[in-house]
Phi, psi and omega in degrees: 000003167266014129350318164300316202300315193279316157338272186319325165293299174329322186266019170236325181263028164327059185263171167252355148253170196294090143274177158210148157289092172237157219197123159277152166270232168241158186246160171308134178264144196217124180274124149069207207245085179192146181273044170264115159312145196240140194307133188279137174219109194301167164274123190333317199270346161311269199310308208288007214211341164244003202073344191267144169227063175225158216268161127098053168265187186187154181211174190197132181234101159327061192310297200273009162260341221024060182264148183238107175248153177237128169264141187233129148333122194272082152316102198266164146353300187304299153304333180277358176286303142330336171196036124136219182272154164285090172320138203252180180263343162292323183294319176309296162341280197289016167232341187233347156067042192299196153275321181223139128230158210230144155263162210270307182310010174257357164314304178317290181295289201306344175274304173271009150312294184293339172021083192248159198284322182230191166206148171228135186235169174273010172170150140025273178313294189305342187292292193307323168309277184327316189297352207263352189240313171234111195286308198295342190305157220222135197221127200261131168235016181266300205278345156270314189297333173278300181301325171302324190297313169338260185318305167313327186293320162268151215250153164267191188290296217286313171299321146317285165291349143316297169333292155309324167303312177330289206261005147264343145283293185335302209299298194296326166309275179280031123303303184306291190290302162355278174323321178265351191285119104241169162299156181113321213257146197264176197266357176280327160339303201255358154292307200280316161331265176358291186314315216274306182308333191254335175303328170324322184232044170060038151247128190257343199252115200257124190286304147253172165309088188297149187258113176271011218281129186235138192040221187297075123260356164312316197280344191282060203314338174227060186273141167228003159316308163078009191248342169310137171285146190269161201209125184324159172069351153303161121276101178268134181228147193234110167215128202198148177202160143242179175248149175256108187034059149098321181282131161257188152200165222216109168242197164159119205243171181225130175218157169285121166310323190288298180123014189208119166284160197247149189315336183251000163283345201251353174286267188350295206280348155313307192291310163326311189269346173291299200279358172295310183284308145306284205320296217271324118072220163284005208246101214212177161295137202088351185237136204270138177277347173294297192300339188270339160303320197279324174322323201260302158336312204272343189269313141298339186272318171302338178284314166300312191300303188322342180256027195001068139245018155235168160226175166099153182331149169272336181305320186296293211309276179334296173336286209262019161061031176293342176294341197282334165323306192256350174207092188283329197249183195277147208291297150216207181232155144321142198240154170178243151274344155193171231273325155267092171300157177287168169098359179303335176214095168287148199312161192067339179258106195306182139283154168252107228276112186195107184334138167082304191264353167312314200258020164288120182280359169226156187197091170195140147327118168263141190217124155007091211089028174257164173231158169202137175286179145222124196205052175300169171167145189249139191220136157268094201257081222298332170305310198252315169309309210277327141338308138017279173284345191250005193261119154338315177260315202287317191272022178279327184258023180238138173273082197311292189311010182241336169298290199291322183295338205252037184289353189256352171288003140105236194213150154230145195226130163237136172213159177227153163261135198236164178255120158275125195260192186251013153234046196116027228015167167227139188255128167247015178258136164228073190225130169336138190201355148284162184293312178314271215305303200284352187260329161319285206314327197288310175313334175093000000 
């Protein structure tokens, strides 16, 4: 199906003079001056537009025939001893289906066949790679990388349903690490579940680095150590995925280690899955990713005054940005080929520099075929409270003795992934996230 994908560009790169499109893929990777391979993973805009995820291809997209040549590696003897069989040019065809395909010594020729006026390359290295066969040529280094981002934000069907497959294994995967969760067991433990579920079910490639978090390392937005024993009365937050061809999917629950939140664990995770649940929602076409951010803040700071530990007004509370204490990042991201996808700020559009939503990673209208996470969450993080407490205006609005007991409960993050559709979305995460179900399941 990426035959669309290159469609789509094509009708966005429209010229009327001879261009080309040109795109290295990725090469093998080595940690430090050693032959250990680091697991090959092609590169997003490559993949997206040829399908292939094998290393040291090229590619050339004719704009004005809209012919798609792929250049393949000349494979020796040597690889195949090594690193298995040497795919023919008939096998490479029938799996990637270019229009021309080339062994990669053939680049030369196939640029001056077409002998084109410009080229547009994504970035710098590829320029200079190119510059070595056509010096004189004028080299765009804007206007694809803008398109591409285009074209990946909306999703096709076939990207879709990757997607999806992604998160009905993910869906089986944190169901599992639920089910297994107690104390004693290391946070490394519940990786190795997590990992077994998803390889189980033919997916190999882990879309980031999983979060294993236990007691304060909850609060630790992108902790991967992962080796502390979990201990009654944690907290566990789990944020973890794999890709389906390349797609990711991205969750994250927070459960009680015990199998029973404790009265000030389960004030915190309402206020959580309430601004979740509004959030998701609200979440239709036409609708600003700022406004569904300021939304999940304002819904969480009422969950906290109710559990008095803020006071004051909620209105106050927004205002003097208090909220960005308990919730620093951003509500979500674009979901895609990769797990924070392009496309979160299209040219002209800033940040908006305000403590907690600055670090929203998409500030876009959501429209139909988009993917996204939602993912609010409140953290006690003692680096931003306890300054805080000593700041005049912020500590007008903190209950400190109440405050102070719960500095060591760590974080709850909840997050799903969604389609925004034409009349509204679809939720593809299905794993428990009310306190009953999760405390049932905890129950056995």
């Amino acid at each position: 199906m990426h035959h669309l994908h290159r469609e789509k560009l094509f009708s966005l790169l429209d010229d009327e003079e001879s261009a080309i499109v040109y795109m290295k893929g990725a090469e093998l990777m080595y940690r430090n001056d050693t032959d250990y391979e680091f697991p090959f993973r092609q590169e997003s805009n490559f993949w997206y537009l040829t399908g292939v995820n094998e290393p040291d291809f090229h590619l050339v997209l004719d704009l004005k025939n809209q012919d798609y040549h792929l250049f393949a590696p000349k494979r020796d003897a040597q690889y195949a001893v090594w690193h298995g069989r040497v795919k023919t040019k008939d096998h490479l065809q029938d799996e990637y289906q270019p229009d021309h395909l080339h062994y990669e010594s053939k680049l030369p020729q196939v640029l001056k066949d077409i002998d084109p006026d410009k080229i547009y390359c994504l970035n710098q290295e590829q320029s200079e790679f190119i510059e070595q066969f056509e010096r004189e040529l004028p080299i765009d280094l804007e206007t694809l990388e803008d398109a591409l981002t285009h074209c990946r934000v909306f999703k096709t069907g076939w990207e879709l349903d990757q997607m999806r497959e992604a998160a009905r294994v993910n869906n089986i995967a944190h169901t599992a690490v639920l089910e297994a969760l107690e104390p004693g067991k290391y946070e490394h433990e519940m990786k190795a579940v997590f990992d077994y579920h998803q390889i189980k079910n033919g997916l190999m490639q882990d879309a980031y680095n999983g979060i294993f978090a236990a007691g304060e390392n909850s609060a630790i937005l992108h902790y991967v150590e992962n080796n502390r024993e979990i201990k009654d009365g944690d907290l566990f937050l789990i944020d973890a995925g794999f890709e389906c061809n390349g797609y990711s999917s991205d969750f994250t629950r927070t459960y009680p280690a015990n199998g029973a939140f404790t009265d000030s664990q389960a004030e915190i995770y309402e206020a959580v899955l309430e601004a979740q649940k509004q959030v998701i929602e609200a979440s239709e076409p036409d609708v600003k990713m700022e406004d569904l951010h300021i939304l999940a803040a304002r819904v969480m700071m009422q969950g906290l005054k109710d559990a008095n530990i803020v006071k004051g007004s909620i209105d106050d509370i927004m205002e003097e940005d208090i909220f960005a204490l308990f919730f620093p990042h951003g509500l979500g991201h674009f979901l895609g080929l990769d797990t924070h996808d392009v496309g979160g700020y299209p040219k002209g559009v800033e940040r908006i520099d305000r403590p907690g939503i600055k670090f929203l990673r998409t500030r876009r209208t959501l429209q139909p075929g988009m993917v996204l996470t939602i993912e609010p969450g409140l953290y006690f993080v003692p680096a931003l409270l306890e300054p805080a407490l000593e700041d005049d205006t912020a500590s007008k609005f903190l209950n400190a003795s109440k405050l102070k007991e719960m500095m060591d409960l760590g974080g709850v993050r909840i997050e799903d992934n969604i389609i925004v559709t034409d009349d509204g979305y679809e939720n593809m995460t299905d794993v428990p996230k009310e306190r009953a179900d999760i405390e049932q399941v905890m129950a056995g």
